[in-house]
LOLODREN-848445 format. One record per residue (C-alpha): y, z, x; residue number from 1; residue in one letter. Coordinates in Angstrom, 3 decimals, always signed. Each point is the difference from the previous one (the first is absolute). Layout:
BEGIN
SITE | Y | Z | X | NUM | A
...
//
This chain:
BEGIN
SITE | +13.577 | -5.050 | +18.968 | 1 | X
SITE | -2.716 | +2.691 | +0.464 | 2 | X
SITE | -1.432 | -0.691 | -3.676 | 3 | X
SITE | -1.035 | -3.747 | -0.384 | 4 | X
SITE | -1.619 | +1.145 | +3.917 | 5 | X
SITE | -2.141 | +2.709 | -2.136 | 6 | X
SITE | -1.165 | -1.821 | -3.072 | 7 | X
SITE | -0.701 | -3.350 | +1.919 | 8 | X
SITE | -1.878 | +2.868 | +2.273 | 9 | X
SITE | -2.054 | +1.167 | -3.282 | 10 | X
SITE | -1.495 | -3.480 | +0.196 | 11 | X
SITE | -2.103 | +0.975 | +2.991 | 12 | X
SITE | -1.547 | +3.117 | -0.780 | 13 | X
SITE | -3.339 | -1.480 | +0.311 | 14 | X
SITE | -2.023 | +3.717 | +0.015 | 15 | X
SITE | +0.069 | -0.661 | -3.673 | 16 | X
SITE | -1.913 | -3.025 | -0.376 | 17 | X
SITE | -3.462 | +1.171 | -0.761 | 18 | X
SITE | +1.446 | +2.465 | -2.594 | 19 | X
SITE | +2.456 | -2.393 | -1.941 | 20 | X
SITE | -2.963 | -2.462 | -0.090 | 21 | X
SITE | -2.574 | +2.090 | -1.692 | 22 | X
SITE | +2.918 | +0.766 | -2.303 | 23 | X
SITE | +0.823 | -3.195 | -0.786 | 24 | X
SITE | -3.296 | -1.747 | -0.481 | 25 | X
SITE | -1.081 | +3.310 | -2.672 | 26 | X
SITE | +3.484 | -0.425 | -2.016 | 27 | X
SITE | -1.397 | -3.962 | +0.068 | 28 | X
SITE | -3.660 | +0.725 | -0.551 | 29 | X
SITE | +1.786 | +3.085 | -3.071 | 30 | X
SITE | +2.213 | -2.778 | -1.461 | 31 | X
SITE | -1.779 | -3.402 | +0.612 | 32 | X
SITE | +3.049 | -2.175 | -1.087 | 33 | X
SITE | -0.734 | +1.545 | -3.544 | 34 | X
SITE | +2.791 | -0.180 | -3.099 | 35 | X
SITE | +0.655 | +3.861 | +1.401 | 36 | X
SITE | +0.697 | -0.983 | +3.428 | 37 | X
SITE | +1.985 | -3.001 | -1.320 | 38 | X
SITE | +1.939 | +2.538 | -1.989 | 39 | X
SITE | +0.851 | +2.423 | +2.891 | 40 | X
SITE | +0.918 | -2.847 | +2.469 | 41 | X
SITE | +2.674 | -1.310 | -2.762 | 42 | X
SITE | -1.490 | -3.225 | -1.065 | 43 | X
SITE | +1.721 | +0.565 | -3.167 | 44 | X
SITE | +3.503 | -0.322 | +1.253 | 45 | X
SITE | -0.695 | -2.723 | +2.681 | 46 | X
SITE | +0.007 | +2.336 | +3.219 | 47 | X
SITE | -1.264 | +3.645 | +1.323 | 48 | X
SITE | +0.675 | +3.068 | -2.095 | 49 | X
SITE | +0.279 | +2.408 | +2.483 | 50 | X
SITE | +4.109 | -0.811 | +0.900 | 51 | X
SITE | +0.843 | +0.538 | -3.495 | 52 | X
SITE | -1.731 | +3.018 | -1.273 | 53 | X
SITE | +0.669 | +1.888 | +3.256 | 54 | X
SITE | +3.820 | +0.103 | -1.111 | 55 | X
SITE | -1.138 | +2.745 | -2.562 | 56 | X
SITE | -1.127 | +2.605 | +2.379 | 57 | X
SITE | +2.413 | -0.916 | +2.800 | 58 | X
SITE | +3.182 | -0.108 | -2.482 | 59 | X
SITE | -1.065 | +3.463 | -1.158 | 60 | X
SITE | -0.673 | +1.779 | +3.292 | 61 | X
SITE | +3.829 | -1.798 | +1.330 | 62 | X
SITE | +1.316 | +1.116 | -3.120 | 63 | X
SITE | -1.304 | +3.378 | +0.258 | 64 | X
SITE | +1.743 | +0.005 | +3.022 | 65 | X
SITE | +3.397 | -0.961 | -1.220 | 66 | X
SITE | -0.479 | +3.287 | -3.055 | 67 | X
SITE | -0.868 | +2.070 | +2.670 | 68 | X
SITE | +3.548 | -0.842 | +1.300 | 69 | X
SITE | +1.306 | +1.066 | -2.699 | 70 | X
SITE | -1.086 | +2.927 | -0.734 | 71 | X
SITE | -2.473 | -1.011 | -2.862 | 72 | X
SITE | -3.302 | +1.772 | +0.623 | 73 | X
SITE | -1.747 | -0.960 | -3.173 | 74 | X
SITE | +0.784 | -3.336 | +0.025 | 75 | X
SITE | -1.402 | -0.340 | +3.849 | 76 | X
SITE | -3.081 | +1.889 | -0.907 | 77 | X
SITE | -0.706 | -2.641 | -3.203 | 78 | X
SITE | +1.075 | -3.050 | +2.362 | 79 | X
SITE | -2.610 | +1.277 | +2.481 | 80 | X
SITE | -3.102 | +0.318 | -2.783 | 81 | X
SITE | +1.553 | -3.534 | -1.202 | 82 | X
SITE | -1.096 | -1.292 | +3.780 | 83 | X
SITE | -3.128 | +2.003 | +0.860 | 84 | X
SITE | -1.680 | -0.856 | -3.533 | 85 | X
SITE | +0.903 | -4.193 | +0.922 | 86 | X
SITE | -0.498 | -0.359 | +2.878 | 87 | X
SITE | -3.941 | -0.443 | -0.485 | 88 | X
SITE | +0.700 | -2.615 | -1.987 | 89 | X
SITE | +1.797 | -1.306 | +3.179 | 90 | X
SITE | -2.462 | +0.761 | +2.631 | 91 | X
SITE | -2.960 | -1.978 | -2.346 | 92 | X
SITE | +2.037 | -3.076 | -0.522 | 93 | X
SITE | +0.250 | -0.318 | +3.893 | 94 | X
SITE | -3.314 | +1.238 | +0.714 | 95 | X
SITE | -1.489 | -3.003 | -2.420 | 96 | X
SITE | +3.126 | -2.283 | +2.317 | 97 | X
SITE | -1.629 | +2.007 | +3.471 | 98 | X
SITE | -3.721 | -1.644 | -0.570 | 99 | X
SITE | +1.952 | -3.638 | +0.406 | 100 | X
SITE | +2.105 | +0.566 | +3.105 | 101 | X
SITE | -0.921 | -1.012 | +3.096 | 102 | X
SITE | -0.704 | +1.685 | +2.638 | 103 | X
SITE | +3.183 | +0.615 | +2.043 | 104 | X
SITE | +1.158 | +0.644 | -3.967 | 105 | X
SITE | -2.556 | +2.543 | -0.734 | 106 | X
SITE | +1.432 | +1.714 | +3.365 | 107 | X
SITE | +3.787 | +0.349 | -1.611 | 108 | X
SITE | -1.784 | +0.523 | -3.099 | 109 | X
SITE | -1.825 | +2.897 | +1.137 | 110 | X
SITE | +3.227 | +1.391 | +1.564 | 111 | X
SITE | +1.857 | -0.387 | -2.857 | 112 | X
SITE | -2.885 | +1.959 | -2.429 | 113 | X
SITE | +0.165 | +2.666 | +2.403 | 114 | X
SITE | +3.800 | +0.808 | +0.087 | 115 | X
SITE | +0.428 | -0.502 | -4.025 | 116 | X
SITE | -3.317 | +2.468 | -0.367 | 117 | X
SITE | +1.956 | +1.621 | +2.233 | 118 | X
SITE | +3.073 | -0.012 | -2.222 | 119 | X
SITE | -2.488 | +1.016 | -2.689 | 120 | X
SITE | -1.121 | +2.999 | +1.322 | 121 | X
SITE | +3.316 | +1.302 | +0.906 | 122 | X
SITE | +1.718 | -0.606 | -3.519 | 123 | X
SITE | -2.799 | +1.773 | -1.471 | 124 | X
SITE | +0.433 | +3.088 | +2.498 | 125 | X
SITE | +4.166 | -0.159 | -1.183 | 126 | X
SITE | -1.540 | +0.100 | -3.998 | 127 | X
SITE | -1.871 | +2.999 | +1.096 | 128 | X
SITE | +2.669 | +1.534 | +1.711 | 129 | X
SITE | +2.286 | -0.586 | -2.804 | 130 | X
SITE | -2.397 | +1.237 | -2.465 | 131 | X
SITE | -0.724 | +3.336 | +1.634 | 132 | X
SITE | +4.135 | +0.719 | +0.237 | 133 | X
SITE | +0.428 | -1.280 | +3.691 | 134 | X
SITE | +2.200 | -2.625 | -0.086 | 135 | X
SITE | +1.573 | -0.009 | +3.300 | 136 | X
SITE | -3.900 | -1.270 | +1.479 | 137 | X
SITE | +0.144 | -1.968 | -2.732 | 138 | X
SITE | +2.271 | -1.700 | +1.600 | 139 | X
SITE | -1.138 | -0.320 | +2.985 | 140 | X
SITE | -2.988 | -1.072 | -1.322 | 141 | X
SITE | +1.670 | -2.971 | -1.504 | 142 | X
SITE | +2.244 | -0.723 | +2.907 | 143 | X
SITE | -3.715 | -0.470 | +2.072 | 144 | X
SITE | -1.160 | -2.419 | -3.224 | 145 | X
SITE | +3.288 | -1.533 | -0.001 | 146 | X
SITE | -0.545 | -0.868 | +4.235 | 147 | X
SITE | -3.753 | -1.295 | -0.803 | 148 | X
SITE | +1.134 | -1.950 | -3.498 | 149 | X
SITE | +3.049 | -1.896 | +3.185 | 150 | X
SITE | -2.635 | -0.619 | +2.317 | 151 | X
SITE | -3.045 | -0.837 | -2.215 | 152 | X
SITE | +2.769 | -2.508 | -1.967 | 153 | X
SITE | +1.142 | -1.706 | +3.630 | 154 | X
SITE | -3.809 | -0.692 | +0.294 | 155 | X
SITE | -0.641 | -1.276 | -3.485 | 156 | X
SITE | +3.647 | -2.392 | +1.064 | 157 | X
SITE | -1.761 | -0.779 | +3.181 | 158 | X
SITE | -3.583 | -0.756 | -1.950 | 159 | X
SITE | +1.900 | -2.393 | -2.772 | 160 | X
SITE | +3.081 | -1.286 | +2.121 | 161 | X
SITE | -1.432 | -0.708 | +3.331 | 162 | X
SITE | -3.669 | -0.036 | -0.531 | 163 | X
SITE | +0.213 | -2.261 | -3.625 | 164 | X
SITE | -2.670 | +2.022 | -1.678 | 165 | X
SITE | -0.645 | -0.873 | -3.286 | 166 | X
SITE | +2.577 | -2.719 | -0.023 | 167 | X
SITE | +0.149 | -3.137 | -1.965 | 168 | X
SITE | -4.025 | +1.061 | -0.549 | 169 | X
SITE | +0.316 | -0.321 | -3.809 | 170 | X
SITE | +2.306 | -3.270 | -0.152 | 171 | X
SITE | +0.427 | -2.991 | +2.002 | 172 | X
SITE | +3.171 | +1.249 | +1.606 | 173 | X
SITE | +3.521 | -1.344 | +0.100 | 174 | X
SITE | +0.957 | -2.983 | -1.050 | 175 | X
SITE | +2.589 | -1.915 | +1.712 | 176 | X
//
Protein backbone atom coordinates (compact mmCIF):
# COMPACT_ATOMS: atom_id res chain seq x y z
CA UNK A 1 0.00 0.00 0.00
CA UNK A 2 1.49 3.19 -1.55
CA UNK A 3 -0.30 5.48 1.21
CA UNK A 4 0.79 4.38 4.80
CA UNK A 5 4.55 4.43 2.53
CA UNK A 6 3.70 8.37 2.00
CA UNK A 7 2.43 9.59 5.32
CA UNK A 8 4.98 7.45 7.39
CA UNK A 9 7.31 9.33 4.57
CA UNK A 10 5.84 12.89 5.82
CA UNK A 11 7.59 12.01 9.07
CA UNK A 12 10.98 12.73 7.54
CA UNK A 13 10.72 15.86 5.84
CA UNK A 14 13.30 17.33 7.98
CA UNK A 15 13.83 20.77 5.58
CA UNK A 16 11.11 21.99 7.83
CA UNK A 17 12.59 21.91 11.10
CA UNK A 18 13.91 25.37 11.61
CA UNK A 19 10.56 26.79 10.35
CA UNK A 20 8.04 24.60 12.43
CA UNK A 21 10.27 25.45 15.45
CA UNK A 22 10.15 29.17 15.36
CA UNK A 23 6.45 28.50 14.88
CA UNK A 24 5.97 26.55 17.61
CA UNK A 25 7.98 28.19 20.33
CA UNK A 26 5.95 31.93 19.22
CA UNK A 27 2.35 30.08 19.39
CA UNK A 28 4.04 28.94 23.07
CA UNK A 29 5.73 32.20 23.91
CA UNK A 30 1.68 33.93 22.25
CA UNK A 31 -0.25 31.49 24.50
CA UNK A 32 1.98 30.68 27.58
CA UNK A 33 -0.30 27.80 28.90
CA UNK A 34 -2.86 30.72 29.54
CA UNK A 35 -6.90 29.99 30.24
CA UNK A 36 -7.00 30.96 26.20
CA UNK A 37 -4.61 28.42 25.17
CA UNK A 38 -6.25 25.97 27.62
CA UNK A 39 -9.46 26.81 25.85
CA UNK A 40 -8.26 26.22 22.22
CA UNK A 41 -6.38 22.94 23.10
CA UNK A 42 -9.87 21.53 24.62
CA UNK A 43 -9.13 21.35 28.25
CA UNK A 44 -12.72 21.81 28.72
CA UNK A 45 -13.86 18.57 27.27
CA UNK A 46 -10.85 16.42 28.47
CA UNK A 47 -8.85 16.25 25.03
CA UNK A 48 -7.78 18.52 21.82
CA UNK A 49 -10.40 20.61 20.07
CA UNK A 50 -9.15 20.60 16.83
CA UNK A 51 -10.83 16.81 15.75
CA UNK A 52 -14.12 18.03 16.68
CA UNK A 53 -14.62 21.46 15.36
CA UNK A 54 -12.92 20.55 12.06
CA UNK A 55 -16.14 18.35 11.27
CA UNK A 56 -17.93 21.77 10.59
CA UNK A 57 -15.94 22.92 7.69
CA UNK A 58 -15.10 19.46 6.35
CA UNK A 59 -18.93 18.21 6.58
CA UNK A 60 -19.84 21.34 4.63
CA UNK A 61 -17.27 21.32 1.83
CA UNK A 62 -18.25 17.01 1.45
CA UNK A 63 -21.66 18.04 1.58
CA UNK A 64 -21.33 20.68 -0.90
CA UNK A 65 -20.09 18.09 -2.89
CA UNK A 66 -22.93 15.67 -2.62
CA UNK A 67 -25.61 19.12 -3.72
CA UNK A 68 -23.45 19.68 -6.40
CA UNK A 69 -24.47 16.10 -7.46
CA UNK A 70 -27.54 16.92 -7.49
CA UNK A 71 -28.01 19.59 -9.20
CA UNK A 72 -28.48 22.10 -6.22
CA UNK A 73 -26.32 25.15 -6.91
CA UNK A 74 -27.48 27.29 -4.06
CA UNK A 75 -27.29 24.93 -1.59
CA UNK A 76 -23.42 24.06 -2.67
CA UNK A 77 -22.59 27.69 -2.80
CA UNK A 78 -24.08 28.20 1.10
CA UNK A 79 -22.34 24.75 2.15
CA UNK A 80 -19.09 26.21 0.77
CA UNK A 81 -19.37 29.85 2.82
CA UNK A 82 -20.55 27.37 5.79
CA UNK A 83 -16.73 25.79 5.42
CA UNK A 84 -14.54 28.74 4.38
CA UNK A 85 -16.04 31.05 7.29
CA UNK A 86 -15.07 27.75 10.00
CA UNK A 87 -12.49 26.64 9.11
CA UNK A 88 -10.35 29.46 10.97
CA UNK A 89 -11.79 28.43 13.82
CA UNK A 90 -10.21 25.03 12.82
CA UNK A 91 -6.83 26.05 11.75
CA UNK A 92 -6.41 28.16 15.43
CA UNK A 93 -7.46 25.27 17.55
CA UNK A 94 -4.58 23.20 15.90
CA UNK A 95 -2.24 25.94 15.61
CA UNK A 96 -2.58 26.47 19.69
CA UNK A 97 -2.29 21.97 19.47
CA UNK A 98 0.97 22.69 16.71
CA UNK A 99 3.15 24.74 19.53
CA UNK A 100 2.97 21.21 21.70
CA UNK A 101 3.94 18.62 19.09
CA UNK A 102 7.07 17.37 18.76
CA UNK A 103 9.18 17.62 16.36
CA UNK A 104 8.67 14.75 13.87
CA UNK A 105 4.80 16.02 14.84
CA UNK A 106 5.31 19.54 13.92
CA UNK A 107 6.66 17.94 10.46
CA UNK A 108 3.03 16.12 9.72
CA UNK A 109 1.66 19.05 11.32
CA UNK A 110 3.08 21.41 8.99
CA UNK A 111 2.02 19.14 6.08
CA UNK A 112 -1.23 18.86 7.14
CA UNK A 113 -1.70 23.06 7.61
CA UNK A 114 -0.49 23.31 4.23
CA UNK A 115 -2.92 20.97 2.30
CA UNK A 116 -6.15 22.17 4.47
CA UNK A 117 -4.88 26.04 3.69
CA UNK A 118 -4.70 24.51 0.67
CA UNK A 119 -8.28 23.27 0.74
CA UNK A 120 -9.00 26.80 1.97
CA UNK A 121 -7.90 28.63 -0.75
CA UNK A 122 -9.50 26.54 -3.31
CA UNK A 123 -13.12 26.53 -1.71
CA UNK A 124 -12.87 30.14 -1.57
CA UNK A 125 -11.84 30.38 -5.43
CA UNK A 126 -15.28 27.82 -6.08
CA UNK A 127 -17.40 30.75 -3.78
CA UNK A 128 -16.00 33.22 -6.16
CA UNK A 129 -16.64 31.36 -9.09
CA UNK A 130 -20.07 30.64 -8.02
CA UNK A 131 -20.72 34.12 -7.10
CA UNK A 132 -19.69 35.70 -10.38
CA UNK A 133 -22.19 33.01 -12.41
CA UNK A 134 -19.38 30.38 -13.24
CA UNK A 135 -20.28 27.43 -11.75
CA UNK A 136 -18.73 24.84 -13.80
CA UNK A 137 -14.95 26.31 -12.20
CA UNK A 138 -16.74 26.36 -9.34
CA UNK A 139 -16.58 23.11 -9.43
CA UNK A 140 -13.54 22.44 -10.21
CA UNK A 141 -12.50 24.60 -7.74
CA UNK A 142 -14.09 22.47 -5.13
CA UNK A 143 -13.11 19.18 -6.63
CA UNK A 144 -9.15 20.69 -6.02
CA UNK A 145 -10.42 21.65 -2.15
CA UNK A 146 -12.14 18.47 -1.94
CA UNK A 147 -8.40 16.52 -3.05
CA UNK A 148 -6.45 18.89 -0.40
CA UNK A 149 -9.44 18.57 2.48
CA UNK A 150 -8.51 13.95 1.56
CA UNK A 151 -5.00 14.50 1.83
CA UNK A 152 -4.65 17.22 4.54
CA UNK A 153 -7.36 14.75 6.63
CA UNK A 154 -4.96 11.41 5.96
CA UNK A 155 -2.25 13.65 7.61
CA UNK A 156 -4.27 14.97 10.51
CA UNK A 157 -5.23 10.60 10.80
CA UNK A 158 -1.56 10.04 10.50
CA UNK A 159 -0.70 13.08 13.20
CA UNK A 160 -3.52 11.65 15.86
CA UNK A 161 -3.54 7.81 14.92
CA UNK A 162 0.03 6.99 14.40
CA UNK A 163 1.88 9.85 15.86
CA UNK A 164 -0.57 10.08 19.35
CA UNK A 165 -0.61 13.83 19.34
CA UNK A 166 -2.55 15.28 21.81
CA UNK A 167 -3.62 11.98 23.23
CA UNK A 168 -4.59 11.06 26.68
CA UNK A 169 -2.74 14.77 27.36
CA UNK A 170 -5.78 16.05 29.32
CA UNK A 171 -6.67 12.71 31.34
CA UNK A 172 -4.82 9.91 32.71
CA UNK A 173 -5.79 7.59 29.91
CA UNK A 174 -7.61 4.29 29.83
CA UNK A 175 -8.42 2.47 32.47
CA UNK A 176 -8.33 -1.18 32.40
Amino acid sequence: MMLPRLLRASESVDRLDGVTEKLAHRLRRLLRGNVVDDALRGAWIGHPAHPLIITVPIGAWVCSAAFDALGDREAARRLIAIGALTAPAAVITGLAEFSHLSTVQRRVGALHLTANLVAQTCYLASHRCRTRGSHSAGILWSALGLAAVAAGGALGGHLSYALGAGVYEWQEGPEH
